[in-house]
N, CA, C and O atoms as a DFTB+ gen file, in Angstrom:
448 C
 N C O
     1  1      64.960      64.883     171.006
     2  2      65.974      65.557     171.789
     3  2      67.211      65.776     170.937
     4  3      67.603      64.927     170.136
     5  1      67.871      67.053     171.154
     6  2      69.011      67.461     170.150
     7  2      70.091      66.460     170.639
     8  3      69.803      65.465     171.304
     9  1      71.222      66.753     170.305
    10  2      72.441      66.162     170.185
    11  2      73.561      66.737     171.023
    12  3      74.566      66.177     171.459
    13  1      72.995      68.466     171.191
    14  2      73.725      68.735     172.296
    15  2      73.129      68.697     173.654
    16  3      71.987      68.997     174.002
    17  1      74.395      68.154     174.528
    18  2      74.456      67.719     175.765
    19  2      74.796      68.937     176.763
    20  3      74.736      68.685     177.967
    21  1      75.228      70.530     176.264
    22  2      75.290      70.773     177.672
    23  2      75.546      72.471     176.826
    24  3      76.094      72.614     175.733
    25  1      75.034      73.484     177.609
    26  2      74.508      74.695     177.212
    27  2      75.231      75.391     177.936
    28  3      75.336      74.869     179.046
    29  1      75.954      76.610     177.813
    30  2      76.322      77.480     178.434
    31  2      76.043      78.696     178.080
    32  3      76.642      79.185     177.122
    33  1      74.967      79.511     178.862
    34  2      74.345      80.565     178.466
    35  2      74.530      81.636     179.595
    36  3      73.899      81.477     180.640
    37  1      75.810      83.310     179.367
    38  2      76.090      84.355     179.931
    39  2      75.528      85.296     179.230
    40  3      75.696      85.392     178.014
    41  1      74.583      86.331     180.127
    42  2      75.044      87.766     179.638
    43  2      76.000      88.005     180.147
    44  3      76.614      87.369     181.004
    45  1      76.406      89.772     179.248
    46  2      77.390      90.867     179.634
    47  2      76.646      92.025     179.116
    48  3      76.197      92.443     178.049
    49  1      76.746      92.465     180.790
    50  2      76.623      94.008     180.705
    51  2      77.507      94.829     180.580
    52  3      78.479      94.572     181.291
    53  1      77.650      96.225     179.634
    54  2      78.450      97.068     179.381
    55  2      78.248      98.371     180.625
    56  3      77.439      98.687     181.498
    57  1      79.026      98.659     180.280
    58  2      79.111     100.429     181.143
    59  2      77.923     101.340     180.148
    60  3      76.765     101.642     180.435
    61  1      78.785     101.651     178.791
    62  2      78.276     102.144     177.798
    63  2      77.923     101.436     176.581
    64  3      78.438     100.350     176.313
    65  1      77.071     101.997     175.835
    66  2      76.655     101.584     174.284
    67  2      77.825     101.305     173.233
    68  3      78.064     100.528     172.308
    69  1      78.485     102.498     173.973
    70  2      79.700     101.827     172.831
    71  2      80.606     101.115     172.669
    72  3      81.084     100.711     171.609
    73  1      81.070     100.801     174.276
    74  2      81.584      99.301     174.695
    75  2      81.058      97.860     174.264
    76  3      81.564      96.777     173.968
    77  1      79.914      98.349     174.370
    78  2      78.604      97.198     174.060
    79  2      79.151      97.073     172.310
    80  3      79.781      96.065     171.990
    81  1      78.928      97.893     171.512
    82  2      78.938      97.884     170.088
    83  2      80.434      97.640     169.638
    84  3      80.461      96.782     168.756
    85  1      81.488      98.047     169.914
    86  2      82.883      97.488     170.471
    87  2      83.027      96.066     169.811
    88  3      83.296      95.464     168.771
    89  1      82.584      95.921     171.412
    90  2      82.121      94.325     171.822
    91  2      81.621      93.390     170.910
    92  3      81.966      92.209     170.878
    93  1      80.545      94.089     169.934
    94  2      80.155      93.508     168.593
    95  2      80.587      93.321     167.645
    96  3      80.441      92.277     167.010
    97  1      81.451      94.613     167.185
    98  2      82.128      94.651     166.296
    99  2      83.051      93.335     166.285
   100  3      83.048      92.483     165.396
   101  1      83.971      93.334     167.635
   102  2      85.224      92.382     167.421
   103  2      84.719      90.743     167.269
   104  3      85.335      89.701     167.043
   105  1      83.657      90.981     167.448
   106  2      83.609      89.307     167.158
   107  2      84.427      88.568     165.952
   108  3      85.309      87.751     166.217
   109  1      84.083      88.904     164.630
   110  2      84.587      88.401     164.064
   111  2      86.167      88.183     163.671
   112  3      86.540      87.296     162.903
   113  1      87.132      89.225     164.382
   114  2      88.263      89.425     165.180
   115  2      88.968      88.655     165.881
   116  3      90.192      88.537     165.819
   117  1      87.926      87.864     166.871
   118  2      88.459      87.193     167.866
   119  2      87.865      85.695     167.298
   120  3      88.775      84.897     167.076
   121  1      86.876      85.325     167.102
   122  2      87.068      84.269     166.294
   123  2      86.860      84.145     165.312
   124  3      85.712      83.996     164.894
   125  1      88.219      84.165     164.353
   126  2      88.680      83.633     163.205
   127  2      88.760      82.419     162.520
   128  3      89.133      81.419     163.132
   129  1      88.437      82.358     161.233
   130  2      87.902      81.557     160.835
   131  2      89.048      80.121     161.573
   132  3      88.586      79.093     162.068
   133  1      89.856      80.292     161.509
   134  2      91.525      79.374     162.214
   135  2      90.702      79.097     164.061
   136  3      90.525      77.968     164.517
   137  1      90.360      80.278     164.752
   138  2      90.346      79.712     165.457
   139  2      88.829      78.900     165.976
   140  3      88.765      78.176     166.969
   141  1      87.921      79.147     165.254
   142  2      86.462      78.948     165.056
   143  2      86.604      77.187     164.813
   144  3      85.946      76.343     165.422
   145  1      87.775      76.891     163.625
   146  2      88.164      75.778     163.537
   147  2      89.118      74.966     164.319
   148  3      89.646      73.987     163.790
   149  1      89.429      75.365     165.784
   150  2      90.081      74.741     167.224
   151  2      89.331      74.240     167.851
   152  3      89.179      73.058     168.157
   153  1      88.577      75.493     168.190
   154  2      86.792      75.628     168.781
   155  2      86.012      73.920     168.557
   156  3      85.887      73.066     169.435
   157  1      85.557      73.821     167.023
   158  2      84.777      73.119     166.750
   159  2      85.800      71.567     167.077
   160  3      85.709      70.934     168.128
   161  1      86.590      71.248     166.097
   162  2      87.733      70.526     166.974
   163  2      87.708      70.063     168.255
   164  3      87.850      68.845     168.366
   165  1      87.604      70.537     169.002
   166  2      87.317      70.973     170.513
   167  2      86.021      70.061     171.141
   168  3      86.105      69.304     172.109
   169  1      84.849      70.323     170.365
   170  2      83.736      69.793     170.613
   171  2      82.626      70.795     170.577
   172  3      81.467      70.438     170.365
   173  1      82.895      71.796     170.740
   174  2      81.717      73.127     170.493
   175  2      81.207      73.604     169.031
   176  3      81.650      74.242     168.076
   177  1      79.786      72.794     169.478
   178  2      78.852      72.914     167.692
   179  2      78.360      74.070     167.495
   180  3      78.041      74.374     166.345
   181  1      78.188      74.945     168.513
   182  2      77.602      76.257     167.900
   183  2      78.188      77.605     169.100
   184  3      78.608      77.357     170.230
   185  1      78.076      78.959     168.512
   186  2      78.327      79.898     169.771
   187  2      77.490      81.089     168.862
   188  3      77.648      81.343     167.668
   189  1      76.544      81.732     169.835
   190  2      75.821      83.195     169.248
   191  2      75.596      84.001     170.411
   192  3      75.187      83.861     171.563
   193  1      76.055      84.962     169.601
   194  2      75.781      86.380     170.117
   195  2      74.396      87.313     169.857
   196  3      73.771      87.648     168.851
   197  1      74.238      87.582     171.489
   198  2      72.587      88.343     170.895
   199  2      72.783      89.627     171.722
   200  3      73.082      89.827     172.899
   201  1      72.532      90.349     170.770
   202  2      72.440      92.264     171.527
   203  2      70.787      92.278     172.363
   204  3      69.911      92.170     171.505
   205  1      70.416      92.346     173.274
   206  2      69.926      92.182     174.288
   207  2      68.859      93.385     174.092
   208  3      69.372      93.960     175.051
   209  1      68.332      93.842     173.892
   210  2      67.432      95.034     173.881
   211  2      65.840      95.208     174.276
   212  3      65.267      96.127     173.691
   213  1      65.479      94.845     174.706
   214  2      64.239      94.780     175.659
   215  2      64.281      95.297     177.109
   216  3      63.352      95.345     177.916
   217  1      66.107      95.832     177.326
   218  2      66.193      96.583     178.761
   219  2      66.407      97.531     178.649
   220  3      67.604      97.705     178.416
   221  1      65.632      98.703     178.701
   222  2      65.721     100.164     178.669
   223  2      66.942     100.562     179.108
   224  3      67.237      99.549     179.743
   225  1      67.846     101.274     179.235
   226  2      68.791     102.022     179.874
   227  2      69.994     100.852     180.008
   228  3      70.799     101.091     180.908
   229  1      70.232      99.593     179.220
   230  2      70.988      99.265     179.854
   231  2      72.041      98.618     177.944
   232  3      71.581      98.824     176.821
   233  1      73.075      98.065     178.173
   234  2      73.548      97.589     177.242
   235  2      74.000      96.314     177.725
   236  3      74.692      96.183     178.734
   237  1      73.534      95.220     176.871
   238  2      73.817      93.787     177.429
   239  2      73.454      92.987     176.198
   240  3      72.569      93.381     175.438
   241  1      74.355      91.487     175.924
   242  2      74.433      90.656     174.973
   243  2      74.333      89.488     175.845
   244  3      74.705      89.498     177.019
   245  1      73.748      88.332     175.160
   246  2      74.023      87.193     175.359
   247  2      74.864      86.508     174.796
   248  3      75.110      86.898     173.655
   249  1      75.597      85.348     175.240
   250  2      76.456      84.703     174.546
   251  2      75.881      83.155     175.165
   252  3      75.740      82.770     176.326
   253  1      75.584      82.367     173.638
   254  2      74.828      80.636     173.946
   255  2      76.534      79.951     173.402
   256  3      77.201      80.264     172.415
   257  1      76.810      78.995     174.442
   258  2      77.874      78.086     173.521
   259  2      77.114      76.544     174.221
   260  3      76.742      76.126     175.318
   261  1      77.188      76.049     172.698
   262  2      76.708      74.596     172.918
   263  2      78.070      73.640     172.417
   264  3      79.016      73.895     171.672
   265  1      77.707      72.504     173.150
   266  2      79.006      71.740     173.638
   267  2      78.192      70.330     172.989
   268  3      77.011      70.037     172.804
   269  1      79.517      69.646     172.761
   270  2      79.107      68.311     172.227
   271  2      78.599      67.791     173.674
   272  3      77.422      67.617     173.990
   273  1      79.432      67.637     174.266
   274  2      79.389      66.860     176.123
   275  2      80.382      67.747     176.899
   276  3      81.085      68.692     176.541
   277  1      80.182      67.055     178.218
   278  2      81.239      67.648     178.807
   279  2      81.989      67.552     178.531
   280  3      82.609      68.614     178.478
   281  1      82.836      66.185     178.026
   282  2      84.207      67.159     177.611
   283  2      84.689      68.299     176.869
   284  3      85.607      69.073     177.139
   285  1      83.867      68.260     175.841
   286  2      84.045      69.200     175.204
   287  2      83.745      70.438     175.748
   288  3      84.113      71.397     175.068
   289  1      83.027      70.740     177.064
   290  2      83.142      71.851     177.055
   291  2      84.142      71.902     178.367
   292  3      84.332      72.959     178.967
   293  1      84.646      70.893     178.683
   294  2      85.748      71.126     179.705
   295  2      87.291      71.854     178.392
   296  3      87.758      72.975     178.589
   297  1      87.721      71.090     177.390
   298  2      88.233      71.364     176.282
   299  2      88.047      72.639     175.958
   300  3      89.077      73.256     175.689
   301  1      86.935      73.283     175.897
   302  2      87.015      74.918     175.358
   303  2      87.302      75.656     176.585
   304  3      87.340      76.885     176.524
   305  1      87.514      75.037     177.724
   306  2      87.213      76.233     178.831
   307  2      89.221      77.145     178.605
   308  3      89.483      78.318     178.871
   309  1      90.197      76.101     178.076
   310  2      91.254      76.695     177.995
   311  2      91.374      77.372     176.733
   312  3      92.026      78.413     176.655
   313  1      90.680      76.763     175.539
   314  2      90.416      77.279     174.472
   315  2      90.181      79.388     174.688
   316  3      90.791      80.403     174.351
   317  1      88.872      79.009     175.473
   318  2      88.295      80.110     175.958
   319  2      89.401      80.775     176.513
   320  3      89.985      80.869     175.434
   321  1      90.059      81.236     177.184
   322  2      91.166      81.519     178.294
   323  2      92.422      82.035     177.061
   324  3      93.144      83.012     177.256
   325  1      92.475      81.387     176.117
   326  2      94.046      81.433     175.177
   327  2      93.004      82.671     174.382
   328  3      93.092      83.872     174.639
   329  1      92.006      82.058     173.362
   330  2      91.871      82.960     172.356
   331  2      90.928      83.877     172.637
   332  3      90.731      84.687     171.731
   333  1      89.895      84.074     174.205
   334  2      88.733      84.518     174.230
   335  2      88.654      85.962     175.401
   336  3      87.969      86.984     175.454
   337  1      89.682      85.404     176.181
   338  2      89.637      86.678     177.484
   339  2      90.206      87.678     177.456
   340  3      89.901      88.784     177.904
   341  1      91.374      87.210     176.734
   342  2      92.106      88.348     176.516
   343  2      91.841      89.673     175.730
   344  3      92.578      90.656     175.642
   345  1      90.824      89.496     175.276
   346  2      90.100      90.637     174.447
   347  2      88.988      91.031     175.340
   348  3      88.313      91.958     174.891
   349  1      88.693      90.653     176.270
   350  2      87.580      90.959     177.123
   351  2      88.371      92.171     178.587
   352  3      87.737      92.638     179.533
   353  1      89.834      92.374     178.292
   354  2      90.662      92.565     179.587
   355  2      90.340      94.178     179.286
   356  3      90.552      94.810     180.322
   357  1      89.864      95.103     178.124
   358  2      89.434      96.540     178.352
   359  2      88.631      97.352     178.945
   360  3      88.565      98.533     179.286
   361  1      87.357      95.290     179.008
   362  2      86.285      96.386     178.801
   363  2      85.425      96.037     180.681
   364  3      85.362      94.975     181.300
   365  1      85.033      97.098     180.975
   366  2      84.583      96.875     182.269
   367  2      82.663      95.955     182.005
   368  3      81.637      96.406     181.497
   369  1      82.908      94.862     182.510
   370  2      81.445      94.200     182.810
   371  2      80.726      93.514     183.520
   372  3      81.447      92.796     184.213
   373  1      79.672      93.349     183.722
   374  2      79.141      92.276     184.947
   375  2      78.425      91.010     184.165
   376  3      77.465      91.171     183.411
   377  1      78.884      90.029     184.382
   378  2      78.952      88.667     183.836
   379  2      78.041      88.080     184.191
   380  3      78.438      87.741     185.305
   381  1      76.675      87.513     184.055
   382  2      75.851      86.474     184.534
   383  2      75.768      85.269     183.963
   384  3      74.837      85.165     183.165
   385  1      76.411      84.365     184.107
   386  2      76.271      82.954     183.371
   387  2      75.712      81.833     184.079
   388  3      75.792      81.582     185.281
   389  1      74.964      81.009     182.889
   390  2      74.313      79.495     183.392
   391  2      74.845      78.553     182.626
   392  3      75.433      78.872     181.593
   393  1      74.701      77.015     183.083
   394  2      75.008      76.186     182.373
   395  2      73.511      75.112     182.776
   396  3      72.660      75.166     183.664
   397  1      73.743      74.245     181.689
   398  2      72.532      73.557     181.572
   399  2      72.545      72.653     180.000
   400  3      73.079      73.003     178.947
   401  1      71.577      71.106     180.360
   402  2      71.205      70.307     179.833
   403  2      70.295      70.289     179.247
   404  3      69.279      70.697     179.810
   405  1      70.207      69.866     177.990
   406  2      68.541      69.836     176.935
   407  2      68.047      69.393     177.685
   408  3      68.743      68.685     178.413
   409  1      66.574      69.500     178.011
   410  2      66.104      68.986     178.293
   411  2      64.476      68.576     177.438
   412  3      63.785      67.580     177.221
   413  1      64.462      69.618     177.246
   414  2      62.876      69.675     175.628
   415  2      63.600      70.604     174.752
   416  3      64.313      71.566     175.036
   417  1      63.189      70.004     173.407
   418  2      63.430      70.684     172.363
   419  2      62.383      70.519     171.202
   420  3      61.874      69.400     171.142
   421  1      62.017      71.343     170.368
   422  2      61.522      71.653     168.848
   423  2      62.669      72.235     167.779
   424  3      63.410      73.153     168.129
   425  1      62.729      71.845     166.919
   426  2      63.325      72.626     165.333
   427  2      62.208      72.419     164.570
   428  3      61.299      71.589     164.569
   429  1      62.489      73.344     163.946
   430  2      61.758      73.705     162.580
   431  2      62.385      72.791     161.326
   432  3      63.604      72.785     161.155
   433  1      61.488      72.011     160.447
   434  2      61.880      71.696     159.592
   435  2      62.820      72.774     158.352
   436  3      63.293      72.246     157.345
   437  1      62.989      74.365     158.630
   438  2      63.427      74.788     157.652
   439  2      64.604      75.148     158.291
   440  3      65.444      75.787     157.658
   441  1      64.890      74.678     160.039
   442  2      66.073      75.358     160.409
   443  2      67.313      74.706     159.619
   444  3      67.403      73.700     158.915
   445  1      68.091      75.539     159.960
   446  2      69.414      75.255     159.040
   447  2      70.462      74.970     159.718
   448  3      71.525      74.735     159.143
C-alpha cells in the first residue's frame, strides 16, 4: 500500500477546445516552480493533469492531487483558493470531483 492517504480526483469540462487548451497551456503559469514549493510544504506529493479524450464532442481534463493525509489536504484547500482559483474565474466549466483513500495499489519497478 502507497504512502498516500487521500486522493482527490475532478474533471473539468470546457465550453470549447480552446478554453480546454488555454487551460493547458497555463499550467505551468499557475504553478510555479515557488509555488509548487508551498504546495509540497503543505503536504501534497503529487498533482496531474490529463486531457481527457475518449469523449467525442466534448473537452475535459482530469486533475489527480494526492495528499500526504488529511491534513495536508485540509492545508492545500486555502493554498488552492490563494494561488489556484483565481485563474479558473474566465473560464466557464462544470466541475465533477471525488475524493478517496488507497485502497489497492501496484507500481512498477521502473516507475519513477
Amino acid at each position: 500500500m502507497s504512502n498516500v492517504n487521500l486522493i482527490n480526483y475532478s474533471t473539468r469540462e470546457f465550453t470549447t477546445k480552446g478554453e480546454m487548451d488555454s487551460y493547458i497551456r497555463k499550467q505551468d503559469e499557475i504553478f510555479t516552480e515557488e509555488v509548487t514549493k508551498i504546495f509540497i510544504e503543505a503536504g501534497m506529493l503529487r498533482r496531474v493533469v490529463t486531457q481527457i479524450w475518449n469523449k467525442e464532442g466534448t473537452f475535459r481534463v482530469g486533475i489527480l492531487f494526492e495528499y500526504k493525509d488529511q491534513e495536508a489536504f485540509k492545508n492545500c484547500l486555502s493554498l488552492l483558493e490563494k494561488y489556484y482559483l483565481p485563474h479558473l474565474k474566465d473560464y466557464n466549466t462544470k466541475v465533477i470531483g471525488s475524493r478517496g483513500i488507497v485502497v489497492h495499489e501496484f507500481v512498477s519497478d521502473n516507475f519513477i
